[in-house]
N, C-alpha and C positions, 0 to 999 in steps of 0.2 A: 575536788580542787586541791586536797592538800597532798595528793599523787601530782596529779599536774606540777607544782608547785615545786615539788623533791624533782623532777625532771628537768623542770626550767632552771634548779640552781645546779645542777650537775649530774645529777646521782646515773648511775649505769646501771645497776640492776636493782630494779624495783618490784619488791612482794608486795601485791595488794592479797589480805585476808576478803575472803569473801566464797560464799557460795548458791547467791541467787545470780538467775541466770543473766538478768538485763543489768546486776552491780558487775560483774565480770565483763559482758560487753564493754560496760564503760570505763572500767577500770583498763582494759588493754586500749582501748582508743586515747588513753591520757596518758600512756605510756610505761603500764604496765609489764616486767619482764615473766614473770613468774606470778600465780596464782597460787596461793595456797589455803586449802577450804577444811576451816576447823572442827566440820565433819570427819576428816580422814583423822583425825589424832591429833595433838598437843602441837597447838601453832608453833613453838618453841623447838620441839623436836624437829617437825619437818623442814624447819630453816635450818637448825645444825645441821641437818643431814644434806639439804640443800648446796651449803657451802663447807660442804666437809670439817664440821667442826667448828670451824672460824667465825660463826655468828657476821652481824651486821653491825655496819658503823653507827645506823643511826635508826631509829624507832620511831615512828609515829601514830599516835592513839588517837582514833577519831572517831570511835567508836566502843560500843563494849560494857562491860562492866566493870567495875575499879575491880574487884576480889580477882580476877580472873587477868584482864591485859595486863598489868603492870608486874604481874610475878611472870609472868612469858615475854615482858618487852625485856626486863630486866636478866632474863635467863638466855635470852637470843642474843645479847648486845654484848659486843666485843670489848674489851678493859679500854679504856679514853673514848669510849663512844658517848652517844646521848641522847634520851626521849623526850622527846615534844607531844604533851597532852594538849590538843583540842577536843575533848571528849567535856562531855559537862556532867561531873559529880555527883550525884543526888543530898551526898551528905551524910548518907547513910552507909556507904560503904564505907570498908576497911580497905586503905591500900598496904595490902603486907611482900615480902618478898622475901627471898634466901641470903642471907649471910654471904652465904659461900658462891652463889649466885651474884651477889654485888661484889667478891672478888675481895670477901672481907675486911670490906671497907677500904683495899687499895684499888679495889678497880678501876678508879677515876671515871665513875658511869656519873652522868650528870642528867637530871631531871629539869625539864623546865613546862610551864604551863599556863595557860589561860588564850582567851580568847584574842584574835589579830585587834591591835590600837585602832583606832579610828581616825580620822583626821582627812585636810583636802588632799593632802599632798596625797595617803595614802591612796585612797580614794581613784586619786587621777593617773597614780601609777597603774593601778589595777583596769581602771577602764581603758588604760592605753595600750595592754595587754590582751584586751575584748578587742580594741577596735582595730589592733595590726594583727589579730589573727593567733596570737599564742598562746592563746585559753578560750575553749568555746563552753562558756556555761550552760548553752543549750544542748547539750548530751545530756546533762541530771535531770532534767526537764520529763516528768513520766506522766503529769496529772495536771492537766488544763481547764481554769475555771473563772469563768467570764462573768464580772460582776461585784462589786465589796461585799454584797447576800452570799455568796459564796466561802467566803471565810470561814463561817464555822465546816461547812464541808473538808474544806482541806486539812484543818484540823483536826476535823474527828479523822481523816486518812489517812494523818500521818499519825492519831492514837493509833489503828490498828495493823498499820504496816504490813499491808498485800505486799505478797512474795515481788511485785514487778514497778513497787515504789522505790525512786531515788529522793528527788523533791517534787512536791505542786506549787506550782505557780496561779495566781488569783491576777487577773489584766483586770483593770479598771483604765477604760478609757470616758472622760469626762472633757468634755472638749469644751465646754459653756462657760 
């Protein structure tokens, strides 16, 4: 969603990190330009190399481990560019990065983070975005499970994360 998201507020070329095969599907159906799979080498490298140098305006971490995405968002991002962490912390990590990489300290890179507010308004925005067609949530959709006894199921699936999980979904219809 937070591809989707970078598409519907403008952005042209979009790198989704990814290297399972049904996150790739879905990342180009949200409007993915480019794929880049941190198998092949240093996510960082293959976007400088990507855009000749020039890095990107803007980063988004949604994923990952802090020791690792943030010294590669921070080393990909253009001087006045800016990362947006939706990833959630353990608390246990260190977020470190390069000096020279932040552009020693004039880069003007700006970090920002936490999870989207909540509220009606937002809320009503975002389902109005479901219901005229501009975000289909049901592409993440990979694991179907009918019942609230189902719950710990989908949990323990998304502990062990099969190569062809996105999200599970638990329907509980109760109609009484």
């Amino acid at each position: 969603m937070a591809l989707r998201g970078a598409v519907l507020h403008g952005a042209g070329r979009v790198f989704a990190v990814g290297s399972r095969e049904k996150t790739v599907e879905v990342a180009k159906k949200y409007g993915a330009t480019d794929i880049v799979d941190y198998h092949n080498g240093r996510i960082s490298d293959q976007i400088l190399e990507a855009t000749n140098g020039q890095g990107v305006d803007k980063v988004l971490i949604a994923g990952g481990n802090a020791a690792d995405t943030f010294e590669e968002a921070v080393r990909m991002l253009k001087p006045g560019g800016s990362i947006g962490n939706v990833n959630y912390l353990n608390g246990h990590d260190d977020v470190v990065f390069n000096a020279g990489d932040w552009g020693i300290g004039m880069g003007h890179k700006t970090i920002h983070g936490g999870l989207m507010p909540g509220g009606r308004l937002r809320m009503e925005k975002l389902a109005q975005l479901v219901v005229n067609g501009r975000i289909d949530p049901s592409l993440m959709i990979t694991h179907r499970f009918e019942g609230l006894e189902k719950i710990p199921d989908a949990i323990e699936l998304m502990h062990h994360k099969p190569a062809d999980l996105i999200k599970p979904v638990v329907i509980w219809n109760d109609i009484d």
